[in-house]
LOTOR-589476 format. One record per residue: residue number from 1; residue in three letters; x, y, z of N, C-alpha, C in turn. Coordinates in Angstrom, 1 decimal. Layout:
N
num  residu  n.c1  n.c2  n.c3  ca.c1  ca.c2  ca.c3  c.c1  c.c2  c.c3
NUM  ALA  X  Y  Z  X  Y  Z  X  Y  Z;
...
END
This chain:
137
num  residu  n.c1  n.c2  n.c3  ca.c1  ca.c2  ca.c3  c.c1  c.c2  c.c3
1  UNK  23.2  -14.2  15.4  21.8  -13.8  15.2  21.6  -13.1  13.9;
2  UNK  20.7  -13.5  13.4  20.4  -12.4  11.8  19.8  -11.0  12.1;
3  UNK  20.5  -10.2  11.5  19.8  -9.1  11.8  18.0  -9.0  11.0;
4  UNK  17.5  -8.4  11.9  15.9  -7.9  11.4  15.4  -7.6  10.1;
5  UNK  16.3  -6.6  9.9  16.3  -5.6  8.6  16.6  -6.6  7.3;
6  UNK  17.2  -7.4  7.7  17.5  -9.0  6.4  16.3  -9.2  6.1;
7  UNK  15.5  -9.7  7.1  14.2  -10.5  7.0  13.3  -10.1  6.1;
8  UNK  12.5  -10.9  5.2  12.0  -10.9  3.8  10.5  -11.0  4.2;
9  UNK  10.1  -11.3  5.3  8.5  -11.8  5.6  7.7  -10.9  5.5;
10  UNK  6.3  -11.4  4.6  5.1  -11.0  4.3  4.4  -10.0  5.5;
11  UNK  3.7  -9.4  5.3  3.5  -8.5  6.1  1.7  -8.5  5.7;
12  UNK  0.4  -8.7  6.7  -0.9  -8.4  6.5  -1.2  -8.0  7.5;
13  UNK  -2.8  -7.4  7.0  -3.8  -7.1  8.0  -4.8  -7.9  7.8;
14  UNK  -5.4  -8.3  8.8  -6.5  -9.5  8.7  -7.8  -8.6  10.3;
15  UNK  -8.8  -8.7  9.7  -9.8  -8.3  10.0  -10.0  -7.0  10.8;
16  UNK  -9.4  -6.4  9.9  -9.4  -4.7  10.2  -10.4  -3.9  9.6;
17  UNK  -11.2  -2.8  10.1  -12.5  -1.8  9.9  -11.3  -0.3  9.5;
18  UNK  -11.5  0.1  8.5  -11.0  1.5  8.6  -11.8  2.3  8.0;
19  UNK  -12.3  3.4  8.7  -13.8  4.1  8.4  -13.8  5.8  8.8;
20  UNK  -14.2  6.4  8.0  -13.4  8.0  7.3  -12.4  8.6  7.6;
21  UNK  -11.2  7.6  6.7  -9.8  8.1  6.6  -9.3  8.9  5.4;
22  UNK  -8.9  9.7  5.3  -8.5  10.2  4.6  -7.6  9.4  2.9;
23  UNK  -6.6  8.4  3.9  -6.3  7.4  2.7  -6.5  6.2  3.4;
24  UNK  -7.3  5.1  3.0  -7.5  3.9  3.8  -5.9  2.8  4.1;
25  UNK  -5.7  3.0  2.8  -3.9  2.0  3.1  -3.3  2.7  1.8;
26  UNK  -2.4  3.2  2.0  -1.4  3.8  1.1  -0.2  3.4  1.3;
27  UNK  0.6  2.7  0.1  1.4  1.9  0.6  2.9  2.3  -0.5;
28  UNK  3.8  2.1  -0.8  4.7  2.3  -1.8  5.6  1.0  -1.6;
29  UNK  5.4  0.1  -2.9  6.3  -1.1  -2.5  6.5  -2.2  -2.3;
30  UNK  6.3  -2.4  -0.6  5.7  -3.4  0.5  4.1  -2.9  0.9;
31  UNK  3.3  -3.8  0.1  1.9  -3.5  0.7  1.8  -4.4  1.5;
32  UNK  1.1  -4.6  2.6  1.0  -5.9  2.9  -0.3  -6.7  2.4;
33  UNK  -0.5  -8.0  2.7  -1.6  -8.4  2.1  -2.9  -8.0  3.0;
34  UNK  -4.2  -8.1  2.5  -4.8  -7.6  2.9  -6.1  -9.0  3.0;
35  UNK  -6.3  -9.3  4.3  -7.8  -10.4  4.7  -8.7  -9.6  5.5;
36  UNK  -9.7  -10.3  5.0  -11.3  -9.5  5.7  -11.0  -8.1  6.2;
37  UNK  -10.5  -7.2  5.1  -10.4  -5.6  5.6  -11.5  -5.0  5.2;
38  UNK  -11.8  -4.5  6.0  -13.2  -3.1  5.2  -12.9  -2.0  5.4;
39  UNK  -12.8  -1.0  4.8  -12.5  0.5  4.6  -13.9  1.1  3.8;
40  UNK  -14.1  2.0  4.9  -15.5  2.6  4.5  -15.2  4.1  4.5;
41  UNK  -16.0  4.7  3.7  -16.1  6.0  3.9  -14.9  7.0  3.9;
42  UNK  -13.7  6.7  3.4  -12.6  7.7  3.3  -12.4  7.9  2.1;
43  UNK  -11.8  8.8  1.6  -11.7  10.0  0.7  -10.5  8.7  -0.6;
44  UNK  -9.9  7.9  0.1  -9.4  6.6  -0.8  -9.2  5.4  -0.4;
45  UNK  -9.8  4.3  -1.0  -9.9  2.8  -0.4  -7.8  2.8  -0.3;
46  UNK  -7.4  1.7  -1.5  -6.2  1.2  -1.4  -5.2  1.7  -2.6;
47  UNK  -4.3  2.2  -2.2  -3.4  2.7  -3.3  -2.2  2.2  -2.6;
48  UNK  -1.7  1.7  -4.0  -0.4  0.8  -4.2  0.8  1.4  -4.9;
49  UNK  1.7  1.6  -4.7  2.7  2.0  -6.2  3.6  1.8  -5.9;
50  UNK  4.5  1.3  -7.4  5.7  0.6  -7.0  5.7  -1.2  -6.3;
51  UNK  4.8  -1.7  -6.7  4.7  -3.1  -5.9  6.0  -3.9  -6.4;
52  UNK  6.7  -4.1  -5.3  7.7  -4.9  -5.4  8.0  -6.2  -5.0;
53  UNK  6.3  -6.7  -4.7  6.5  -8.1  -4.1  4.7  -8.4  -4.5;
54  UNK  4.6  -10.0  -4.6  3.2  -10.3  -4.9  2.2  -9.8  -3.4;
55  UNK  1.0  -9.3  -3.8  0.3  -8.9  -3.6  -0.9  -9.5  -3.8;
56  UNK  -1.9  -9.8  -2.0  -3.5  -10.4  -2.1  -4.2  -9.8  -1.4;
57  UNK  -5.6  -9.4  -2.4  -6.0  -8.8  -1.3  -7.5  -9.9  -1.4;
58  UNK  -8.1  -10.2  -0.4  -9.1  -11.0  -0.2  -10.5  -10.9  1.0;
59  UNK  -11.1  -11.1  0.3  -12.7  -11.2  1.3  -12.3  -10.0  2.4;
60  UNK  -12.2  -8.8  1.2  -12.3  -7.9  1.5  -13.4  -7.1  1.2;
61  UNK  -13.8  -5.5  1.6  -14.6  -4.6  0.8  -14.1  -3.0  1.2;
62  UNK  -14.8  -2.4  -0.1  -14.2  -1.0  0.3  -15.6  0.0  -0.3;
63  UNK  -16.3  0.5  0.8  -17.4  1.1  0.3  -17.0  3.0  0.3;
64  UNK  -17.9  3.0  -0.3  -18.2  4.3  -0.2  -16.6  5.9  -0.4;
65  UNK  -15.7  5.0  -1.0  -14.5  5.8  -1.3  -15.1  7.3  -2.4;
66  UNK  -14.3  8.5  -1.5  -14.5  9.4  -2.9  -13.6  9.4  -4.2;
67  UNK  -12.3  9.0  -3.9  -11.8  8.8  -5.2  -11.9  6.7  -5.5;
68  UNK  -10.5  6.6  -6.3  -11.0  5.3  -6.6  -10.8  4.5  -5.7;
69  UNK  -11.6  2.8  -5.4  -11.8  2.0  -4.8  -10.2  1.4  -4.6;
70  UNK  -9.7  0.8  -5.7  -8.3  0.2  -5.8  -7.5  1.0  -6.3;
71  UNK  -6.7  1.5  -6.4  -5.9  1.5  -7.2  -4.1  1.2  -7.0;
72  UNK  -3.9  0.3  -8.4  -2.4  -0.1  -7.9  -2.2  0.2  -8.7;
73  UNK  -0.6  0.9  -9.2  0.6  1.0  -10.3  1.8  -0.2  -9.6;
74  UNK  1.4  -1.0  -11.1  2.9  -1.5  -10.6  3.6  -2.2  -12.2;
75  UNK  4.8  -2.6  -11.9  5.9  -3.2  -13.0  6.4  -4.7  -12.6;
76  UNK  6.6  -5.2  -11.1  7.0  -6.5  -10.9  6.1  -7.0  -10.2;
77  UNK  5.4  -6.7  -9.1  4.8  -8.0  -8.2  3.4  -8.2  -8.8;
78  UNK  3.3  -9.3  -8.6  1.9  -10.1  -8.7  0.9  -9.6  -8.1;
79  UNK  -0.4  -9.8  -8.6  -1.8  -9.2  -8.0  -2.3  -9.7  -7.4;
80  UNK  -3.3  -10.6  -6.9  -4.3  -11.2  -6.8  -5.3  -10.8  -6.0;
81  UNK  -6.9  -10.3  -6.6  -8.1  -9.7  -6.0  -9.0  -11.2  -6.0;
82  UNK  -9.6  -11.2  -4.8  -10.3  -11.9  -4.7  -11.6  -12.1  -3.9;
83  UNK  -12.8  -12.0  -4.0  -13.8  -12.1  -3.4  -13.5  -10.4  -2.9;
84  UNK  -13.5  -9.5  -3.6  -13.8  -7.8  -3.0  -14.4  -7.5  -4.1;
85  UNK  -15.3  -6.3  -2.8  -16.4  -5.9  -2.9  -16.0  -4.2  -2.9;
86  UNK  -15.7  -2.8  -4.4  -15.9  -2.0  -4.2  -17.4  -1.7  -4.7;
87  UNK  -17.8  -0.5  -3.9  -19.0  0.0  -4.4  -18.6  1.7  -3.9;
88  UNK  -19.5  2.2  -5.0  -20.0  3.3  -4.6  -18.8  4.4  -4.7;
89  UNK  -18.0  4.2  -5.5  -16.4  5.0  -5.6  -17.5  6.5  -6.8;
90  UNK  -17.1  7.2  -6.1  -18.2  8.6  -5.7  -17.1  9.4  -7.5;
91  UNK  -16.1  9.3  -7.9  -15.3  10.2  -8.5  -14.8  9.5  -9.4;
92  UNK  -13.6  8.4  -9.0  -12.9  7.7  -9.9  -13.3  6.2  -10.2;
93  UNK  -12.6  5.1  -10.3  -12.9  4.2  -10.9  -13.3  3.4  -9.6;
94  UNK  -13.9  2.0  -9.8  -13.6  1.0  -8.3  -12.8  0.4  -8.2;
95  UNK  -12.3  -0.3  -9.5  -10.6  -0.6  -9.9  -9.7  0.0  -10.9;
96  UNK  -8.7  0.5  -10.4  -8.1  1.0  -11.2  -6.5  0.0  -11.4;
97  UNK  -5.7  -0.7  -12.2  -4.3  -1.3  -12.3  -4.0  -0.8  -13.3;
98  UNK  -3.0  -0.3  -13.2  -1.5  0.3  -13.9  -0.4  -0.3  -14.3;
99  UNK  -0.6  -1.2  -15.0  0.8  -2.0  -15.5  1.9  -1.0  -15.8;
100  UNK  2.7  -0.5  -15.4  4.0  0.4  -15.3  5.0  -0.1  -16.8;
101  UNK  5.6  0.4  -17.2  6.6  -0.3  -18.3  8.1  -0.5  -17.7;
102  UNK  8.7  -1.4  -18.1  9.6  -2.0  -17.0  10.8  -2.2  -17.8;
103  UNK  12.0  -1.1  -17.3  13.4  -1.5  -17.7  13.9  -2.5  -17.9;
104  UNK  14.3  -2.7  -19.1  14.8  -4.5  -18.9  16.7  -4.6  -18.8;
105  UNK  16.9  -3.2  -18.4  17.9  -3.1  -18.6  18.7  -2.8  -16.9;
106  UNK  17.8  -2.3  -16.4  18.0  -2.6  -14.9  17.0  -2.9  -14.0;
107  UNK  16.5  -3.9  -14.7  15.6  -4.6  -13.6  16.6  -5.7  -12.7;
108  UNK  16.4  -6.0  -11.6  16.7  -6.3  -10.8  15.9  -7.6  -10.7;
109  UNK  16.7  -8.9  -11.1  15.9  -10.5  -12.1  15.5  -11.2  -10.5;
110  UNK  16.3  -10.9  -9.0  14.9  -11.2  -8.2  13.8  -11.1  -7.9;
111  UNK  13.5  -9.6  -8.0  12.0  -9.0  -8.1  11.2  -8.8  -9.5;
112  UNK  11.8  -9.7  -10.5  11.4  -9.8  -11.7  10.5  -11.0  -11.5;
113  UNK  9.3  -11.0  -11.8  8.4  -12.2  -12.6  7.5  -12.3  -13.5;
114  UNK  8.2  -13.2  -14.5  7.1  -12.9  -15.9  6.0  -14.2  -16.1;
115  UNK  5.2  -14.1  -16.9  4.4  -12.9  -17.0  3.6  -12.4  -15.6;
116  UNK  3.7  -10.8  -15.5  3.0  -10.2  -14.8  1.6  -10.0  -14.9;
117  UNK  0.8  -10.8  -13.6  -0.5  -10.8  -13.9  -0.9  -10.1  -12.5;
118  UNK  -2.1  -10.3  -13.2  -3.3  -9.8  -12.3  -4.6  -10.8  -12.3;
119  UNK  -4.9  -11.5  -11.2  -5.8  -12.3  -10.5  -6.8  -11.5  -10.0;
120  UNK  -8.1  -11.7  -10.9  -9.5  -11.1  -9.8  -10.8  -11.8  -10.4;
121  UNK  -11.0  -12.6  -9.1  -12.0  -13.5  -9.2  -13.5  -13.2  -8.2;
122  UNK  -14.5  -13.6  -8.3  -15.3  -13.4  -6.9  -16.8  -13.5  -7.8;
123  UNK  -17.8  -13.0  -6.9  -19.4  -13.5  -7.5  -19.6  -12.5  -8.6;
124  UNK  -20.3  -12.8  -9.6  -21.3  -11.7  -10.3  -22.3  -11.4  -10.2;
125  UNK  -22.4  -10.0  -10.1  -23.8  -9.4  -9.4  -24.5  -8.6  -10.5;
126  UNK  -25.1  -9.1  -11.4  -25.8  -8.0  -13.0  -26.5  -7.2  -12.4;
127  UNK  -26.3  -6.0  -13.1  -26.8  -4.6  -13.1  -28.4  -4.9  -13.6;
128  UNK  -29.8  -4.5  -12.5  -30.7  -3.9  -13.4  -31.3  -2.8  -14.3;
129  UNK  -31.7  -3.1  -15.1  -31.6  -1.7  -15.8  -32.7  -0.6  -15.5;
130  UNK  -32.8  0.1  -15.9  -34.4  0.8  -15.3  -35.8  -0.2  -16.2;
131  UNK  -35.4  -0.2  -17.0  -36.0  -0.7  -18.0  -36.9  -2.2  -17.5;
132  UNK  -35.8  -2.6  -17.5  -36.1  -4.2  -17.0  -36.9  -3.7  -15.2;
133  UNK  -36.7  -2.7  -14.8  -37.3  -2.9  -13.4  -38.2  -2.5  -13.0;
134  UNK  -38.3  -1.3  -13.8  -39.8  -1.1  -14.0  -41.0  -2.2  -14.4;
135  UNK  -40.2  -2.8  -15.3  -41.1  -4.1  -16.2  -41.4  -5.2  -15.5;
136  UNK  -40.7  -5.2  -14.5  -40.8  -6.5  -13.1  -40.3  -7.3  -13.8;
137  UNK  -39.2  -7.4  -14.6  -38.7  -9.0  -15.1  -37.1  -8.9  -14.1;
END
């Protein structure tokens, strides 16, 4: 039998509500991926650090956070944002990523992949100005 603790498998949340939490998903490391989650109204959407494995978060949204909407620090795993939605991040940013600077002297060449990106795709929504809205155009 293999033991548990070996096992390498992905870890998500898929259509989960989290609504005035203090930290909505705080994670160090192993985040899991994240489908149709909404986090409303807590004091932090998603904070990441240390990602040590690729990371998705998707057709997701995170309203009304008082500090920032996203935020990851990381040096090895991959990003990918997709189709989310922050609004309304009351203090800090809606996205915040941290590219970390990365030992190349003891990095560890399984959890190593270059180049390190970040994927974030989804609709464009242009800002009105006052200007223009007043003006009815």
């Amino acid at each position: 039998p293999t033991n548990s603790s070996e096992k390498k498998e992905s870890s998500s949340l898929e259509y989960v509500d989290i609504e005035n939490a203090l930290e909505g998903i705080n994670a160090v490391e192993n985040a899991p991926d994240l489908l149709h989650v909404k986090i409303h109204d807590s004091a932090s959407g998603l904070n990441v650090k240390e990602l040590a494995k690729p990371l998705a978060v998707v057709d997701s949204s995170i309203l009304g956070p008082l500090l920032a909407g996203v935020n990851i620090e990381n040096s090895c795993g991959n990003v990918v944002i997709e189709n989310v939605t922050v609004q309304n991040a009351r203090f800090e940013g809606g996205l915040i990523y941290t590219r970390l600077a990365m030992n190349f002297c003891s990095v560890i060449p399984e959890k190593a992949s270059f180049p390190l990106l970040l994927n974030a795709a989804g609709n464009h929504h242009p800002w009105i100005s006052g200007s223009s809205f007043l003006s009815g155009s």
